[in-house]
N, C-alpha and C positions, 0 to 999 in steps of 0.2 A: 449298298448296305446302309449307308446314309439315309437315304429316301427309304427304306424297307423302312426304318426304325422310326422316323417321325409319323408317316402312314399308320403303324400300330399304335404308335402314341393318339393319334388324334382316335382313331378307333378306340380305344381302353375312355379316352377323354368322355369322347359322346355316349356311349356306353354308362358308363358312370353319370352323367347328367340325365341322360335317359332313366334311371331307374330313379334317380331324387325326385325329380317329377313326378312320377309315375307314386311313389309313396307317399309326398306332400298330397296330390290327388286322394289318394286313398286315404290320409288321416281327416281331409276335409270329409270326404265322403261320411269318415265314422262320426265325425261330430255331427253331423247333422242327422245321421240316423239316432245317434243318440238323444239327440235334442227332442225329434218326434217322437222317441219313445217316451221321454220322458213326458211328452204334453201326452199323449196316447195313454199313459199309465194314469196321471193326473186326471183326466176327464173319465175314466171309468172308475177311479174312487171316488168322482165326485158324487158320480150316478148312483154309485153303489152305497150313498150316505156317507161315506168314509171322508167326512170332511178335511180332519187334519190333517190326515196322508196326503188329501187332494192340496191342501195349499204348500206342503212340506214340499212337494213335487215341483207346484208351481214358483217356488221361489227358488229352487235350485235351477229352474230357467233361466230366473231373473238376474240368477248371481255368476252366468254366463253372461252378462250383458246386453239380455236380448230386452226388448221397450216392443210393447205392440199393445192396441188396445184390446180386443178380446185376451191377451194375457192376464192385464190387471184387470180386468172385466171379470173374468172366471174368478182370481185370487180374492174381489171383494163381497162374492157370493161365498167362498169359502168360510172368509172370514163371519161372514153376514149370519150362515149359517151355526158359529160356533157364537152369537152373539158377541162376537167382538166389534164393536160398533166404529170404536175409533180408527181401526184397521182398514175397515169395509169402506167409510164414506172417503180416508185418505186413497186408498185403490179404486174406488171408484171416480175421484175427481181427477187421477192422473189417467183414468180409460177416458175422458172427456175430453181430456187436452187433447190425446190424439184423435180423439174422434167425435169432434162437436157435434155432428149432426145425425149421431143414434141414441135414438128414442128409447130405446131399451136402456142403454147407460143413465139416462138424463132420469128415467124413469126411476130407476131403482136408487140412483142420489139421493132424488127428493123424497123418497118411501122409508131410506135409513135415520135421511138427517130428521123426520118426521118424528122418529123415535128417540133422539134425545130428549137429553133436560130443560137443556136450556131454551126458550121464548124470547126471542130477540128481534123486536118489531126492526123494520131492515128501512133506514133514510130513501124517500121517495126519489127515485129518480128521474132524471130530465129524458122525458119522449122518447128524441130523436136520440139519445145515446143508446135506452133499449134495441129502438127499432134497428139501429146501425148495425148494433153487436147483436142479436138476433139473425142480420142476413150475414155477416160474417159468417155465424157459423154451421150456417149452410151446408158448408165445406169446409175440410182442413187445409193446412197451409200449404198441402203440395198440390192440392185438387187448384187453389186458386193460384199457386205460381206458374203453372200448365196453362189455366184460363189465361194470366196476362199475356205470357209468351206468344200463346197464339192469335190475341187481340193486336201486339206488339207487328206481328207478323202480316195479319189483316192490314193495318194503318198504315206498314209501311208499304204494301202493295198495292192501295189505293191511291198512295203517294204518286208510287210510278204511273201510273196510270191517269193521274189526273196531269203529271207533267207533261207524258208520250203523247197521251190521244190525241186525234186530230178533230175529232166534233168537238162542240162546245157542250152539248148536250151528256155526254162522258163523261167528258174534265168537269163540271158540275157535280155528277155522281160520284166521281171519284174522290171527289172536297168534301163531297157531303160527308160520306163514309168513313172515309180517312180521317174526319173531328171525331165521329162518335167514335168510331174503335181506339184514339187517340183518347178521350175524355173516359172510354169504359177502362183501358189499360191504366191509365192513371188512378182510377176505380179501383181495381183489382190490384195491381198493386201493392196501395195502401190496404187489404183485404189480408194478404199474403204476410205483409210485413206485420201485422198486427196478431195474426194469426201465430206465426213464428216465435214475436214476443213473448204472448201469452206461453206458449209450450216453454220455454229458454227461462222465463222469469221467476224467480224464489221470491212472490213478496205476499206467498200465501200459504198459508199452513192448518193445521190440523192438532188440537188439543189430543193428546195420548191419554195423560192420567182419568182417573175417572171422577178426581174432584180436585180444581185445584184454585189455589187464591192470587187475584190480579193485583200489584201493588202499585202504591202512589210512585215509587222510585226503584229503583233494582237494588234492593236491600230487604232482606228477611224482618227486619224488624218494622221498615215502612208503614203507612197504615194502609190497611186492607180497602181495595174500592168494592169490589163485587168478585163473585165467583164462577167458573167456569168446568163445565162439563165434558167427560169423553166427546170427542165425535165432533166439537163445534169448530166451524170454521175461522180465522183468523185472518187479515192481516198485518203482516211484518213489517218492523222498521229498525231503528237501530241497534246493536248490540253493545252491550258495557259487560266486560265480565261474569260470561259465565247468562246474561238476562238477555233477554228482546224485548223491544218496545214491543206491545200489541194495542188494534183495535179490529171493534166487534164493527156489526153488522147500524148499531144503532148507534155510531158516532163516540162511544164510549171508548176512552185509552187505559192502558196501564203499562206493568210489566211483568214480564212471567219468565220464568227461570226457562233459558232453551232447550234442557232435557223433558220437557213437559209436554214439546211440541215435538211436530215433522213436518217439515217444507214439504208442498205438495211439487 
């Protein structure tokens, strides 16, 4: 009678586990049908002109947690659409972080920020930093931690190979190879981790209001340096109460109230 009774118990047990599962399963299954509905809804108001609906839609994605770039891609065309400049070029610079090497994002960037106010001749920079950061971003940061790994992977089976072999003429090849895939992994890399930063990093931002004034010190009454427009890029440095340091494009500093901006 003993054994009947723990036999049923384990039975009632698994039973019951089995159906939690089974519904955990099925509430996932709903969110993500929901979620496609929701992008599915979103891209046919987009088409259909419906802009606001379309970015209303798109943000109720965003506010699930979900980060993709064709997300913020679509949301700064919405935005773009309804002339909201400061909206569109912030949602288009966070579609770039994850996806440095579409031309279509990079494209529509430089087409918004074209339409601000502000003219800010940008400090020349040195070559070889262009050209570094140009093949960075190539690819994003998962595309080149993939490349290392399997560089990683190369080098070290050339390793073996140049230790095992019995010709000399092998072990040669296998040293060769085993440097460069050693010196490209090292490459990549540094590729990967710069990459990663970039995305990870808050030390850039985007002016919100549509006119607002940069000061000598974080104090309203400070004296005014210059002015800043929707839409202009930023970077960030220290905060004091309620301020952020900023600087433009041409070397110029101030400070501007943090409601004024958004970290990209």
């Amino acid at each position: 009678m003993k054994r009947l009774f723990i036999f049923l118990t384990i039975i009632l047990l698994s039973t019951s586990l089995s159906a939690q599962e089974e519904q955990a399963v099925q509430l996932t299954a709903a969110g993500q049908v929901s979620e496609q509905t929701l992008w599915e809804q979103a891209n046919a108001a987009y088409n259909s002109a419906e802009y606001a609906q379309a970015q209303s839609l798109y943000e109720a994605i965003a506010a699930k947690g979900l980060q993709s770039a064709p997300l913020y891609y679509n949301m700064a065309n919405a935005y773009f659409k309804q002339d909201d400049l400061a909206h569109a070029i912030l949602y288009y610079h966070r579609a770039l972080r994850l996806a440095p090497a579409d031309e279509d994002i990079r494209h529509n960037l430089e087409y918004a920020q074209q339409s601000t106010k502000d003219i800010i001749d940008e400090i020349p920079e040195f070559f070889l930093t262009t050209w570094m950061r140009s093949l960075r971003d190539v690819m994003g940061g998962n595309a080149w931690t993939i490349l290392s790994l399997l560089l990683l992977v190369a080098s070290l089976s050339m390793a073996i190979v140049y230790l095992l072999a019995q010709r000399l003429s092998v072990r040669k090849v296998g040293f060769y190879l085993m440097a460069v895939c050693g010196i490209l992994f090292i490459v990549t890399t540094a590729f990967a981790m710069s990459a990663r930063r970039v995305v990870m990093q808050q030390s850039e931002a985007v002016v919100m209001s549509s006119s607002v004034s940069i000061k000598s010190s974080p104090d309203r009454s400070s004296t005014e340096l210059f002015v800043l427009h929707e839409g202009t890029t930023v970077e960030t440095g220290d905060e004091v109460d309620g301020w952020i340091e900023i600087r433009i494009a041409d070397g110029r500093k101030g400070w501007i109230e943090l409601s004024r901006i958004e970290h990209i």
